[in-house]
PyMOL Python script that loads the backbone (N, CA, C, O; Angstrom):
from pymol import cmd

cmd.read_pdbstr("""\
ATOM      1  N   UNK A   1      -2.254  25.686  -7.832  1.00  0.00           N
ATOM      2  CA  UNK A   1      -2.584  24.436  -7.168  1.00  0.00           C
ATOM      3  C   UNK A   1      -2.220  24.592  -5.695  1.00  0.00           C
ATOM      4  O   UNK A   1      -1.028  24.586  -5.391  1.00  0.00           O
ATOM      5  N   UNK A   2      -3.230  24.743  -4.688  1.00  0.00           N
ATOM      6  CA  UNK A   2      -2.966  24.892  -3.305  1.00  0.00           C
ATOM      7  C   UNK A   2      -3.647  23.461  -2.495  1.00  0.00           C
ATOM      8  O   UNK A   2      -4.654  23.547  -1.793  1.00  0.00           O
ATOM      9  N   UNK A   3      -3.042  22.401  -2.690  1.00  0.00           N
ATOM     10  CA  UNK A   3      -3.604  21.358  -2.095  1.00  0.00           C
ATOM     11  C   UNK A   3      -2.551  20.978  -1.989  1.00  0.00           C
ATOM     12  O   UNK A   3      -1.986  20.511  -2.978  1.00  0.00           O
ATOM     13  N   UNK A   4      -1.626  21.072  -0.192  1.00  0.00           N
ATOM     14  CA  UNK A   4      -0.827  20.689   0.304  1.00  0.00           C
ATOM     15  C   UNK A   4      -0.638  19.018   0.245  1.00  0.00           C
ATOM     16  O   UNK A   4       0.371  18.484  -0.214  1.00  0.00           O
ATOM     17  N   UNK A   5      -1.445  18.510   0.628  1.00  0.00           N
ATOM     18  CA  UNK A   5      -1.809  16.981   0.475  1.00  0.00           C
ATOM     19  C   UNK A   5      -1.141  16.347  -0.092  1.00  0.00           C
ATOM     20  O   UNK A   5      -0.358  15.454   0.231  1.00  0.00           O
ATOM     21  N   UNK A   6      -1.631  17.113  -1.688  1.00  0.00           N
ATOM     22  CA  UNK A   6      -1.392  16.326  -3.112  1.00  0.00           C
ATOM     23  C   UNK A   6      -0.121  17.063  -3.250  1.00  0.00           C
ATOM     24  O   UNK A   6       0.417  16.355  -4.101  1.00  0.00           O
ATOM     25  N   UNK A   7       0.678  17.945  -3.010  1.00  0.00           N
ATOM     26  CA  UNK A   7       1.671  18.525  -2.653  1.00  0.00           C
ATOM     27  C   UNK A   7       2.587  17.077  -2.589  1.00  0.00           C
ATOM     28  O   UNK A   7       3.230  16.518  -3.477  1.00  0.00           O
ATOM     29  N   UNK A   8       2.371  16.722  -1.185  1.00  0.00           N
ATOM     30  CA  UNK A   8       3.055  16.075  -0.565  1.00  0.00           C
ATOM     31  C   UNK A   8       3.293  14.064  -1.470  1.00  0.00           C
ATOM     32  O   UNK A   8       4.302  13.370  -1.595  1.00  0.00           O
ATOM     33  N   UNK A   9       1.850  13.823  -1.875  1.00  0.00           N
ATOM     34  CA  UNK A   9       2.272  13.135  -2.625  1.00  0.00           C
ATOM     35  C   UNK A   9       3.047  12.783  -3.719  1.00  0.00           C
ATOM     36  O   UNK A   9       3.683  11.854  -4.217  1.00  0.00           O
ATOM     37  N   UNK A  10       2.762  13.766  -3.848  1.00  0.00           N
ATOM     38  CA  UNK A  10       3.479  14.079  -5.698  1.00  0.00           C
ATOM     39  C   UNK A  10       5.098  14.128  -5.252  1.00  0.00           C
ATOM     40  O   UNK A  10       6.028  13.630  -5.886  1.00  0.00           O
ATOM     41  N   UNK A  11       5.151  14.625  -4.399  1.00  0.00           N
ATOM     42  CA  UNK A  11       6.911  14.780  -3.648  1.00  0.00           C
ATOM     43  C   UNK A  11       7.082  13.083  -3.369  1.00  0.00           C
ATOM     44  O   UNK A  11       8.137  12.670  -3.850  1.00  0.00           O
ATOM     45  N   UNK A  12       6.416  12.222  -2.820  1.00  0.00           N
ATOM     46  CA  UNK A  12       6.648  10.935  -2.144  1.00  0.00           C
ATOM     47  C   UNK A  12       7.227  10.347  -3.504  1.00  0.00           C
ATOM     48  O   UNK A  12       8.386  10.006  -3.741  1.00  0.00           O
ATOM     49  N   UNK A  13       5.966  10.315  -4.443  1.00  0.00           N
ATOM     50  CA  UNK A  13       5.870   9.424  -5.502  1.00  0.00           C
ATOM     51  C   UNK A  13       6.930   9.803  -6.856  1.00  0.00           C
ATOM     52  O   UNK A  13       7.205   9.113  -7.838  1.00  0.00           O
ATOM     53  N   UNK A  14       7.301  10.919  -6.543  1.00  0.00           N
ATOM     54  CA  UNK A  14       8.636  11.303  -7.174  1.00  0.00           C
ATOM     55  C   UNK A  14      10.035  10.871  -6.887  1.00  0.00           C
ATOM     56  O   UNK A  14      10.806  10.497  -7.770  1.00  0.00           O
ATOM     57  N   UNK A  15      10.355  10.941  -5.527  1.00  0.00           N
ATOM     58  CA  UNK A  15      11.471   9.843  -5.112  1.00  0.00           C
ATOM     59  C   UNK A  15      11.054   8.853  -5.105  1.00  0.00           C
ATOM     60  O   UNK A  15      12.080   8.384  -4.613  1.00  0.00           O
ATOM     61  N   UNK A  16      10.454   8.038  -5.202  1.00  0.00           N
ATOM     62  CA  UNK A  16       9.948   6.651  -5.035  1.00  0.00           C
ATOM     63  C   UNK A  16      10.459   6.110  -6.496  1.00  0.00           C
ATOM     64  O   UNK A  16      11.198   5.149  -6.705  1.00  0.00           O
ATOM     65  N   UNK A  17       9.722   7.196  -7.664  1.00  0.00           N
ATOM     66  CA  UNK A  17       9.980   6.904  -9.448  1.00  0.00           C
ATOM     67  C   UNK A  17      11.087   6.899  -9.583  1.00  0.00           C
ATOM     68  O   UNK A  17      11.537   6.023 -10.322  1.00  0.00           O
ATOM     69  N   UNK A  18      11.979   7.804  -8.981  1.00  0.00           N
ATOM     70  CA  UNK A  18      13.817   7.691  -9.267  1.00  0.00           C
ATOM     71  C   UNK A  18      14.130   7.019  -8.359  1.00  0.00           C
ATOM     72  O   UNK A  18      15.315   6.890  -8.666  1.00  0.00           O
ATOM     73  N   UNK A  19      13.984   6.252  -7.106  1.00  0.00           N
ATOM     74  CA  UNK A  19      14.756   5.080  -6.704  1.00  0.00           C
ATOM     75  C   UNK A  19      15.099   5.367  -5.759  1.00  0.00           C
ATOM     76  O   UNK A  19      16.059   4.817  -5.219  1.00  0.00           O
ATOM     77  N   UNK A  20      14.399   6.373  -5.208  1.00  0.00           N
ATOM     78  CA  UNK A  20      15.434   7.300  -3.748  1.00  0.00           C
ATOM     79  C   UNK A  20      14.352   6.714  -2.585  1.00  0.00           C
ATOM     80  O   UNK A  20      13.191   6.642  -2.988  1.00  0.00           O
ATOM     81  N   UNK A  21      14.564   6.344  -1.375  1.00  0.00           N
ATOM     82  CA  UNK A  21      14.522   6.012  -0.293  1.00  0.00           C
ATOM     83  C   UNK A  21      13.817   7.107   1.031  1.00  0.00           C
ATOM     84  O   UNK A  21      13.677   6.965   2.246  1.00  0.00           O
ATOM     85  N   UNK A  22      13.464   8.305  -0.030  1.00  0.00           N
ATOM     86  CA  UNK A  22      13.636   9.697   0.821  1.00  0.00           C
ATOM     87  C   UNK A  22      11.607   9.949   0.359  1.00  0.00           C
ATOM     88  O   UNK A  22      10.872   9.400  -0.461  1.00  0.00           O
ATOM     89  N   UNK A  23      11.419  10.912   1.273  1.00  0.00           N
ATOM     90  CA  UNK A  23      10.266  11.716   0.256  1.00  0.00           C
ATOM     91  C   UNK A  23      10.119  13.547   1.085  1.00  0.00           C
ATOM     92  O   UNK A  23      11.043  14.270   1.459  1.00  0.00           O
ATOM     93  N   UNK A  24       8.788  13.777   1.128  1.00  0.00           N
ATOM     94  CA  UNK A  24       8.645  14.716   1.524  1.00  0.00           C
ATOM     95  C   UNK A  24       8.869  15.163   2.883  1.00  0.00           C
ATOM     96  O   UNK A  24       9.259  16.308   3.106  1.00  0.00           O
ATOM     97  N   UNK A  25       8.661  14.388   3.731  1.00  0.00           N
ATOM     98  CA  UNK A  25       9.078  14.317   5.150  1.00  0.00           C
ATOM     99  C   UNK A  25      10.370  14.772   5.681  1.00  0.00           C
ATOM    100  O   UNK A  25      10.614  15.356   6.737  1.00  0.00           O
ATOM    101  N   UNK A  26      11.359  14.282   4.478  1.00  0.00           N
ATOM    102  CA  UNK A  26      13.118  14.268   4.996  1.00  0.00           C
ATOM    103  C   UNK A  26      13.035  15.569   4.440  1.00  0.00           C
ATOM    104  O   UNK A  26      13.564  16.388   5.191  1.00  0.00           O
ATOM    105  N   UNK A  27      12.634  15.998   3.548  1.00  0.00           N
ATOM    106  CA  UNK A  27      12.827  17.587   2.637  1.00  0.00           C
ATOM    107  C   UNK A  27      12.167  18.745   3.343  1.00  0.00           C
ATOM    108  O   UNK A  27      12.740  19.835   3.332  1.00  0.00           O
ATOM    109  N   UNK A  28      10.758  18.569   4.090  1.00  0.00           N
ATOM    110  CA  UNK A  28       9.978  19.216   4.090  1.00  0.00           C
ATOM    111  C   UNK A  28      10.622  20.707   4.943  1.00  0.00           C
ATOM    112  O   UNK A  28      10.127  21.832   5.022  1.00  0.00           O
ATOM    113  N   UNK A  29      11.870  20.172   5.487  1.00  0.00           N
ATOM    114  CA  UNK A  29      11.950  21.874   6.228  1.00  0.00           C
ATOM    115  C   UNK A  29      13.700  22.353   6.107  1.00  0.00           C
ATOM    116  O   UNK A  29      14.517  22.929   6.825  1.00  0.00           O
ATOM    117  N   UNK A  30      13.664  21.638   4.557  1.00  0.00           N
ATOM    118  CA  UNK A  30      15.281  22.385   4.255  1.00  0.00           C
ATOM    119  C   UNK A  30      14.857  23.090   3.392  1.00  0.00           C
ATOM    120  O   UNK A  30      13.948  22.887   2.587  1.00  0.00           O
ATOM    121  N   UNK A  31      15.894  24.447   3.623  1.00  0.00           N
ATOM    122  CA  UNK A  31      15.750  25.198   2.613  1.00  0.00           C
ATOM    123  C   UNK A  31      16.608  25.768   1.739  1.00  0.00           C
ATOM    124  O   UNK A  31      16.550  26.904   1.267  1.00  0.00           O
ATOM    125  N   UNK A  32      17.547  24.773   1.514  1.00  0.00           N
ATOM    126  CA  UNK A  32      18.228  24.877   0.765  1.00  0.00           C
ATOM    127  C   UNK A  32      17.988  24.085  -1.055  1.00  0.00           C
ATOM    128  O   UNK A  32      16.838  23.754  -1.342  1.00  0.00           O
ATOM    129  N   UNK A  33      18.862  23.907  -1.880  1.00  0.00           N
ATOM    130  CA  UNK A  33      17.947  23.516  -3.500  1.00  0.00           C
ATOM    131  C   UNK A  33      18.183  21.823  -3.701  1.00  0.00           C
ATOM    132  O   UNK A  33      18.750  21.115  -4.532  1.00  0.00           O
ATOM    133  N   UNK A  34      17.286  21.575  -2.249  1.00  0.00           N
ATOM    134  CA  UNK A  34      17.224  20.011  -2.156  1.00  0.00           C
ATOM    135  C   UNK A  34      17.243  18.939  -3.491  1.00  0.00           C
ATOM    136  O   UNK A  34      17.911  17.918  -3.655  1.00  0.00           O
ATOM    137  N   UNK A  35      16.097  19.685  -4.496  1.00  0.00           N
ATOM    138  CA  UNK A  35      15.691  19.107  -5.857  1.00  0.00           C
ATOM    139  C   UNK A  35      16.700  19.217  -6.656  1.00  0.00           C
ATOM    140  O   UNK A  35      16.549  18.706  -7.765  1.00  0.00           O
ATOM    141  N   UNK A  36      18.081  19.934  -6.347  1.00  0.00           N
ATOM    142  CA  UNK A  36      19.242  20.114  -7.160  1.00  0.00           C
ATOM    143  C   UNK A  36      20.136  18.971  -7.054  1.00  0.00           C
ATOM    144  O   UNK A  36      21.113  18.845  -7.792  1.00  0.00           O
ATOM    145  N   UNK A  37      19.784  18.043  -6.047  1.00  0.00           N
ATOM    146  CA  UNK A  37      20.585  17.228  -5.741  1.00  0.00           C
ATOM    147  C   UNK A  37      20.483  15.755  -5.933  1.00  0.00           C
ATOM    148  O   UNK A  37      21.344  14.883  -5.819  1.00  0.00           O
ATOM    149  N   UNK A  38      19.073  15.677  -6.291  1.00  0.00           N
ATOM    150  CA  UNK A  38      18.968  14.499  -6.843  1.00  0.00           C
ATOM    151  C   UNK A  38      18.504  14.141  -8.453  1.00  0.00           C
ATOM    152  O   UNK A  38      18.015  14.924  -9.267  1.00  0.00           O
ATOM    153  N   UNK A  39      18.673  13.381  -8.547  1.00  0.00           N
ATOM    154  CA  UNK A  39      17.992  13.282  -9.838  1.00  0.00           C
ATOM    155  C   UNK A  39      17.318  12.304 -10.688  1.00  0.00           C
ATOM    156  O   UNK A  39      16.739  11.575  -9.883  1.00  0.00           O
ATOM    157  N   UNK A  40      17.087  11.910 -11.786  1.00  0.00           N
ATOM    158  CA  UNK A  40      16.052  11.123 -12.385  1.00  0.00           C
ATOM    159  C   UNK A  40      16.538  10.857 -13.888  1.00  0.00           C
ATOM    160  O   UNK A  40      17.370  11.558 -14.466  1.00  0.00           O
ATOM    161  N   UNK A  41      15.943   9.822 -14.395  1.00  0.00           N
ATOM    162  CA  UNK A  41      15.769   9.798 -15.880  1.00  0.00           C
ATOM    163  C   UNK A  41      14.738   9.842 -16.917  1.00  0.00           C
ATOM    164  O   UNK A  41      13.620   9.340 -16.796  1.00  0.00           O
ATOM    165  N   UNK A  42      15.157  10.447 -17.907  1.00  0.00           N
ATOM    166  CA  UNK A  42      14.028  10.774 -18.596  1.00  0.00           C
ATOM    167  C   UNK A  42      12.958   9.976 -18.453  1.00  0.00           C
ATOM    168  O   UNK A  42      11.948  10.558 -18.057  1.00  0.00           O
ATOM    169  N   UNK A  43      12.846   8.559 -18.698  1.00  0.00           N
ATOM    170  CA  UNK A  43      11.577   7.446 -18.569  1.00  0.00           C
ATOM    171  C   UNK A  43      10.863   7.643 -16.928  1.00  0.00           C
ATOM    172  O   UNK A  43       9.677   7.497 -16.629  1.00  0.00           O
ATOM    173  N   UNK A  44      12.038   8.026 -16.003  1.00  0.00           N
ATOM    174  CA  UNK A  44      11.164   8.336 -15.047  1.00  0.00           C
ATOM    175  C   UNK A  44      10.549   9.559 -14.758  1.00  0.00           C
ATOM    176  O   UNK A  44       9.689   9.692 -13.887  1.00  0.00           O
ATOM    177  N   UNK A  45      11.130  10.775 -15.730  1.00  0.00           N
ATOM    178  CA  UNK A  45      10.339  11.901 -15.692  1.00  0.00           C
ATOM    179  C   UNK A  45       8.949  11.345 -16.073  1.00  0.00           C
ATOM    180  O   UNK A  45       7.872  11.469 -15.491  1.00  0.00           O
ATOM    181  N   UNK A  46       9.281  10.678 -17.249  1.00  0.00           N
ATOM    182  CA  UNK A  46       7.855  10.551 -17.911  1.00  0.00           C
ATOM    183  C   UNK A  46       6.939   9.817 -17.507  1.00  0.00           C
ATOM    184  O   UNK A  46       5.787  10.070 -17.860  1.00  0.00           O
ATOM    185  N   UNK A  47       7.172   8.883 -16.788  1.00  0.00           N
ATOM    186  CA  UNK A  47       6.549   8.345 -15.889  1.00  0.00           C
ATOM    187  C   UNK A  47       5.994   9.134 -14.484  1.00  0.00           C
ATOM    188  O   UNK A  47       4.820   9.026 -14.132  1.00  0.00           O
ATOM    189  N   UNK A  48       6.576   9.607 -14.042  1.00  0.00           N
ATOM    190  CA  UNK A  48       6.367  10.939 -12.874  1.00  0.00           C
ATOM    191  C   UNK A  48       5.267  12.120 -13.372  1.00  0.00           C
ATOM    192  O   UNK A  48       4.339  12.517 -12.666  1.00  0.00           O
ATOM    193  N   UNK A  49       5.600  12.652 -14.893  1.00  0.00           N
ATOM    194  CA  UNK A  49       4.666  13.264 -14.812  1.00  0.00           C
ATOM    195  C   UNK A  49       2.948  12.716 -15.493  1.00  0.00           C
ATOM    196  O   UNK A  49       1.909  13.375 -15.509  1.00  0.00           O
ATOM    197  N   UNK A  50       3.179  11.373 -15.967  1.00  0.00           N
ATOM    198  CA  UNK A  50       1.423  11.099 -15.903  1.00  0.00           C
ATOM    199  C   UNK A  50       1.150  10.562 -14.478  1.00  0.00           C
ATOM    200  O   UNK A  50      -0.021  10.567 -14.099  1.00  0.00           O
ATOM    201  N   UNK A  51       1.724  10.286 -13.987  1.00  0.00           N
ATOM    202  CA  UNK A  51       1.260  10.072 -12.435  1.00  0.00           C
ATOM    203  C   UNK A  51       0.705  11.131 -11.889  1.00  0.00           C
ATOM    204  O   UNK A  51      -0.316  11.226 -11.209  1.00  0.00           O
ATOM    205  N   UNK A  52       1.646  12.108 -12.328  1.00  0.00           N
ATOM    206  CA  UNK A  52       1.026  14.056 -11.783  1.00  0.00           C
ATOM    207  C   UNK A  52      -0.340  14.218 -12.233  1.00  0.00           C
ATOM    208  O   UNK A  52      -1.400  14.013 -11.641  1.00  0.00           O
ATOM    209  N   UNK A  53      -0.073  14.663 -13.501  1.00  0.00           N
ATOM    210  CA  UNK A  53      -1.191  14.504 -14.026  1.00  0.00           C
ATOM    211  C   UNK A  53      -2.588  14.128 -14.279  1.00  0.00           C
ATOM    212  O   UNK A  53      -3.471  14.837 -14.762  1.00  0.00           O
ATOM    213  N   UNK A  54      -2.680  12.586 -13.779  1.00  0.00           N
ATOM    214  CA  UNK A  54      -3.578  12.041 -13.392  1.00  0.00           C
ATOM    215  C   UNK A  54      -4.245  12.297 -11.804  1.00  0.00           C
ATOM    216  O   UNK A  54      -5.422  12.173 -11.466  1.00  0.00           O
ATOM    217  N   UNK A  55      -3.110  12.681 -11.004  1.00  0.00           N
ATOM    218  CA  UNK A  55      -3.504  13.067  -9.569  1.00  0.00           C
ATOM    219  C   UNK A  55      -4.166  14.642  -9.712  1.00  0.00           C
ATOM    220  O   UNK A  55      -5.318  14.831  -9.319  1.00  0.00           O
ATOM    221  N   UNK A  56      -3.464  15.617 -10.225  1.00  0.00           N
ATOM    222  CA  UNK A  56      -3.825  16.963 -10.313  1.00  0.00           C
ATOM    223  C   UNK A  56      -5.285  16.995 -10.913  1.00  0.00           C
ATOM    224  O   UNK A  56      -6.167  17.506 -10.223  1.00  0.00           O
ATOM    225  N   UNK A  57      -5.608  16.458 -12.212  1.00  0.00           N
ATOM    226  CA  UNK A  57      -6.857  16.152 -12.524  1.00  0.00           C
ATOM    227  C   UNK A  57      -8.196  15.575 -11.999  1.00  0.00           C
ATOM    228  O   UNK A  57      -9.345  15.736 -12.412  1.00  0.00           O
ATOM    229  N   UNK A  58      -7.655  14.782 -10.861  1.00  0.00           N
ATOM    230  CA  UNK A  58      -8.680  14.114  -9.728  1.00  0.00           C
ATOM    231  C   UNK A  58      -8.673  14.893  -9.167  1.00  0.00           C
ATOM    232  O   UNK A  58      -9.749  15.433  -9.422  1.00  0.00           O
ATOM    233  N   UNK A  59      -7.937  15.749  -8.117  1.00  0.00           N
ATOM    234  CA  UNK A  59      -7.601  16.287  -7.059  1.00  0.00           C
ATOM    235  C   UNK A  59      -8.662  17.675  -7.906  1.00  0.00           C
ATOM    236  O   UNK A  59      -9.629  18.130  -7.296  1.00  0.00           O
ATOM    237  N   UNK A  60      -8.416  18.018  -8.845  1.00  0.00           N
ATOM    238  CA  UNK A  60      -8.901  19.216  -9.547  1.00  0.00           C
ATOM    239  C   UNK A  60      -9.861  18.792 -11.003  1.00  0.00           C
ATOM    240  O   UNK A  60      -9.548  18.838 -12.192  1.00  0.00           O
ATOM    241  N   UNK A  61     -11.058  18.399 -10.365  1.00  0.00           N
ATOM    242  CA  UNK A  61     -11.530  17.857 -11.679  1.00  0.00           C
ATOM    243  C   UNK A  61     -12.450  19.251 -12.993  1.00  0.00           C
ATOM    244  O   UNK A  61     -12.752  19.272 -14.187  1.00  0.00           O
ATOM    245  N   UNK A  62     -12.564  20.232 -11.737  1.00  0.00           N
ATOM    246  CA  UNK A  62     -12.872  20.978 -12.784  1.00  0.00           C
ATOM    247  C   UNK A  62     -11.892  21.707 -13.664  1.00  0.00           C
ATOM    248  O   UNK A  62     -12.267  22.338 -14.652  1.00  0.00           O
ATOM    249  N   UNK A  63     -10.788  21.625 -13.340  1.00  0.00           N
ATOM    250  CA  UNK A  63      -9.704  22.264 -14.560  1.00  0.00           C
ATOM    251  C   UNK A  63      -9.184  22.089 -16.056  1.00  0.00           C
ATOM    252  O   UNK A  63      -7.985  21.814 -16.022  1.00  0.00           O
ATOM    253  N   UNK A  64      -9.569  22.141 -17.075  1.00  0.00           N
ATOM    254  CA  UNK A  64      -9.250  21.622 -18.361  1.00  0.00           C
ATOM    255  C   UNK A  64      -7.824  20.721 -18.212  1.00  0.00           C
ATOM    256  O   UNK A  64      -7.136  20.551 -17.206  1.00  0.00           O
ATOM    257  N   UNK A  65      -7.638  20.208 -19.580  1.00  0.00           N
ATOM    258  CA  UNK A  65      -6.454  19.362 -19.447  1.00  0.00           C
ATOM    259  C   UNK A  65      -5.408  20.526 -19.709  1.00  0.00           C
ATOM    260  O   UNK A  65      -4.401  20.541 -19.003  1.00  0.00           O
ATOM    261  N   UNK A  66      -5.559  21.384 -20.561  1.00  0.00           N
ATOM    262  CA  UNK A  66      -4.561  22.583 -20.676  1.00  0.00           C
ATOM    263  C   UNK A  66      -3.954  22.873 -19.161  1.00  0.00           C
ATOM    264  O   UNK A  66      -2.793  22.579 -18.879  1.00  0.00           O
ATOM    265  N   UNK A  67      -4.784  23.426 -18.306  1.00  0.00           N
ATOM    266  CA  UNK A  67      -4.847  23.950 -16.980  1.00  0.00           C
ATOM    267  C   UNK A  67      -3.809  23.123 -15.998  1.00  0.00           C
ATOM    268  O   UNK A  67      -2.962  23.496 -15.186  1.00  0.00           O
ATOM    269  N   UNK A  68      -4.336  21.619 -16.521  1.00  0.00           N
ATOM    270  CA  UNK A  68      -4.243  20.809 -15.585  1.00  0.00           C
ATOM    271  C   UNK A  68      -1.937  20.209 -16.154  1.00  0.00           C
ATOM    272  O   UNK A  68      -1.003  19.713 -15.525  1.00  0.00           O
ATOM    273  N   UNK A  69      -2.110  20.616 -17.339  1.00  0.00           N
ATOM    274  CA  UNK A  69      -0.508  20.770 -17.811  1.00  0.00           C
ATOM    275  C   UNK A  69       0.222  21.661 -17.313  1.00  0.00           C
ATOM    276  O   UNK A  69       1.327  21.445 -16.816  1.00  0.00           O
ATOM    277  N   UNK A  70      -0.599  23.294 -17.440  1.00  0.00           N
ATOM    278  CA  UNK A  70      -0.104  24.197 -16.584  1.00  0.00           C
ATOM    279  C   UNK A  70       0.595  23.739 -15.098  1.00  0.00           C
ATOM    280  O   UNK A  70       1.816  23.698 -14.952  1.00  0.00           O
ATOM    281  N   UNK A  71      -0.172  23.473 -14.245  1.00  0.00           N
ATOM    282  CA  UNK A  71      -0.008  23.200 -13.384  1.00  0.00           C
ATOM    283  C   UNK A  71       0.874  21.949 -12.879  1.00  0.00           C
ATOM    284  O   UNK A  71       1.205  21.846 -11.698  1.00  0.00           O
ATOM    285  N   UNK A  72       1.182  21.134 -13.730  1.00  0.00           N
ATOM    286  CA  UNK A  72       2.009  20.199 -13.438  1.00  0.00           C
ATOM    287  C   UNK A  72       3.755  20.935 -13.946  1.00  0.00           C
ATOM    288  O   UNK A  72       4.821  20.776 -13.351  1.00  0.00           O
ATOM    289  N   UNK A  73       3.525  21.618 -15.036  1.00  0.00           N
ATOM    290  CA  UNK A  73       4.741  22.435 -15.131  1.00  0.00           C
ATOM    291  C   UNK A  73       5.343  23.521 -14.764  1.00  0.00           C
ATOM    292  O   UNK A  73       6.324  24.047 -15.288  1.00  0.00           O
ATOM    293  N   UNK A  74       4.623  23.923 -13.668  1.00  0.00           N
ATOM    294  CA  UNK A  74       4.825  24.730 -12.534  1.00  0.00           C
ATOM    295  C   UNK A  74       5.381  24.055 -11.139  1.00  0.00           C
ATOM    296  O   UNK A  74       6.340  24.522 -10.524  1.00  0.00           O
ATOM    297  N   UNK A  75       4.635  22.879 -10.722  1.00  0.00           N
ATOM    298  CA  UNK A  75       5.072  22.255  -9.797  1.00  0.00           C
ATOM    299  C   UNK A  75       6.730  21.705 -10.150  1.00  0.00           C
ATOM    300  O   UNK A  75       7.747  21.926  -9.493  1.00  0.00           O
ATOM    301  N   UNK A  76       6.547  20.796 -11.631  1.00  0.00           N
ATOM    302  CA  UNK A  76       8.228  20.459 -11.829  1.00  0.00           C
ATOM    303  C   UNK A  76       9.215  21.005 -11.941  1.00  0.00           C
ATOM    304  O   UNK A  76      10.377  20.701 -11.671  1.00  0.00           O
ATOM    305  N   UNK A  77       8.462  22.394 -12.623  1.00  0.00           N
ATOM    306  CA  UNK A  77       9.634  23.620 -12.240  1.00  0.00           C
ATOM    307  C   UNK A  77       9.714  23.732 -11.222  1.00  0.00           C
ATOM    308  O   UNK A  77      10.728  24.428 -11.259  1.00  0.00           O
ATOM    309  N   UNK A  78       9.481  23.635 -10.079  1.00  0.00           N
ATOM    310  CA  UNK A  78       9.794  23.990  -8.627  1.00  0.00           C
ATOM    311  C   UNK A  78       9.849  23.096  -8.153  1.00  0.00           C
ATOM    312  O   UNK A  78      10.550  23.178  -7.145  1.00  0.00           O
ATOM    313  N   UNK A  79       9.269  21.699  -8.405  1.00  0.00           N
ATOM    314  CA  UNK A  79      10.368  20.762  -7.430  1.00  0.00           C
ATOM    315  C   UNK A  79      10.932  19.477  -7.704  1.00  0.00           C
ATOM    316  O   UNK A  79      11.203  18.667  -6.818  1.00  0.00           O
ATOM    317  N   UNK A  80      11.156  19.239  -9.233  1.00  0.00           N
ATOM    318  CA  UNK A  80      11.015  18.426 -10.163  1.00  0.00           C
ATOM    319  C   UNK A  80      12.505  18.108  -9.332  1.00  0.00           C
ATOM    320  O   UNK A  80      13.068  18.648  -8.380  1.00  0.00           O
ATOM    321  N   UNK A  81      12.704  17.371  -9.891  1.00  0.00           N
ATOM    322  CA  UNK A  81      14.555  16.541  -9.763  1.00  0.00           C
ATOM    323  C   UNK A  81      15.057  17.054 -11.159  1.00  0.00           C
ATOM    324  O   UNK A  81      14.375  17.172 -12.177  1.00  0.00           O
ATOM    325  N   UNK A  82      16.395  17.337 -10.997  1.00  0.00           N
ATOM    326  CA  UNK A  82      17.536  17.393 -11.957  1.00  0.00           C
ATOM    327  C   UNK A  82      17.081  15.864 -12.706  1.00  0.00           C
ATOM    328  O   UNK A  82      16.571  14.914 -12.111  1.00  0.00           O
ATOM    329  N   UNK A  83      17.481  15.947 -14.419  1.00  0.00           N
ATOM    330  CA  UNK A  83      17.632  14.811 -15.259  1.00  0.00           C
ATOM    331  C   UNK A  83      18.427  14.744 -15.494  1.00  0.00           C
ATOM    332  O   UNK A  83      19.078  15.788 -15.483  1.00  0.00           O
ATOM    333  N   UNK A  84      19.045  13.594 -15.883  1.00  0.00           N
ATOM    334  CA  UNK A  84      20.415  13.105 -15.561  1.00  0.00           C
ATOM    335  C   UNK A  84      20.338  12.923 -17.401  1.00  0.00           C
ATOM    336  O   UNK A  84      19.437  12.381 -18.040  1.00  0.00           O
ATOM    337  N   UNK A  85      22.018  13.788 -18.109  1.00  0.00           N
ATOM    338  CA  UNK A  85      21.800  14.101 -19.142  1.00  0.00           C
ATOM    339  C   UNK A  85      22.064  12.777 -20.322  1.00  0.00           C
ATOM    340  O   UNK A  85      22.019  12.857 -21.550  1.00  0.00           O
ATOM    341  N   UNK A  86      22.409  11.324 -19.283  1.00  0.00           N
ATOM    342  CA  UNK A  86      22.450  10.240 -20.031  1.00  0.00           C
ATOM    343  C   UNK A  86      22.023   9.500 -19.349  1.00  0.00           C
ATOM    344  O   UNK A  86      22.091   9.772 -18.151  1.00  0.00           O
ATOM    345  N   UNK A  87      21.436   8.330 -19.721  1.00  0.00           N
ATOM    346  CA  UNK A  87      20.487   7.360 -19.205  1.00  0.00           C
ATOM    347  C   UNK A  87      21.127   6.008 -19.124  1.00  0.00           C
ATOM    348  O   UNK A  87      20.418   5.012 -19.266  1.00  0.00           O
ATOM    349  N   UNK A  88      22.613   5.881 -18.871  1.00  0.00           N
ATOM    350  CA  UNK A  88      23.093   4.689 -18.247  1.00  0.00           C
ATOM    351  C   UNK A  88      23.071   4.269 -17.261  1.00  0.00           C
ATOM    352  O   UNK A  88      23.599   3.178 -17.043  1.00  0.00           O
TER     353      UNK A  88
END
""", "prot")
cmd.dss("prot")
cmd.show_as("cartoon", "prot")
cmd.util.cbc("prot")
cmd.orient("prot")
């Protein structure tokens, strides 16, 4: 997936789902393991990733839905947020 764009959204709309105040802009030129530091809960993973999902699939309409999973679990591996291992 090389569409910086949707890159960048998917980063916005990810802090936005966990509650953070921040997005791609404040991150975009550290390079240190920014995504290590914040984090999320499961309902908002899951919420985060049909949002992905649904964007990657527009953004990429010719890609199967397989493809289009691939690719969302590549991106969260790389810039997903830590889940927070209890949901209080």
């Amino acid at each position: 997936m090389t569409n910086n764009k949707l890159h960048k959204k998917l980063i916005d709309k990810m802090f936005k789902i966990a509650g953070y105040e921040i997005g791609y802009k404040e991150i975009k030129n550290r390079d240190d393991n920014w995504f290590q530091q914040y984090t999320m809960t499961h309902a908002q993973e899951e919420k985060w990733k049909v949002y992905c999902l649904k964007k990657i699939k527009k953004a990429f309409p010719s890609f199967s839905n397989k493809f289009v999973i691939l690719q969302y679990s590549y991106f969260n591996m790389s810039f997903g947020l830590k889940i927070k291992t209890n949901d209080k």
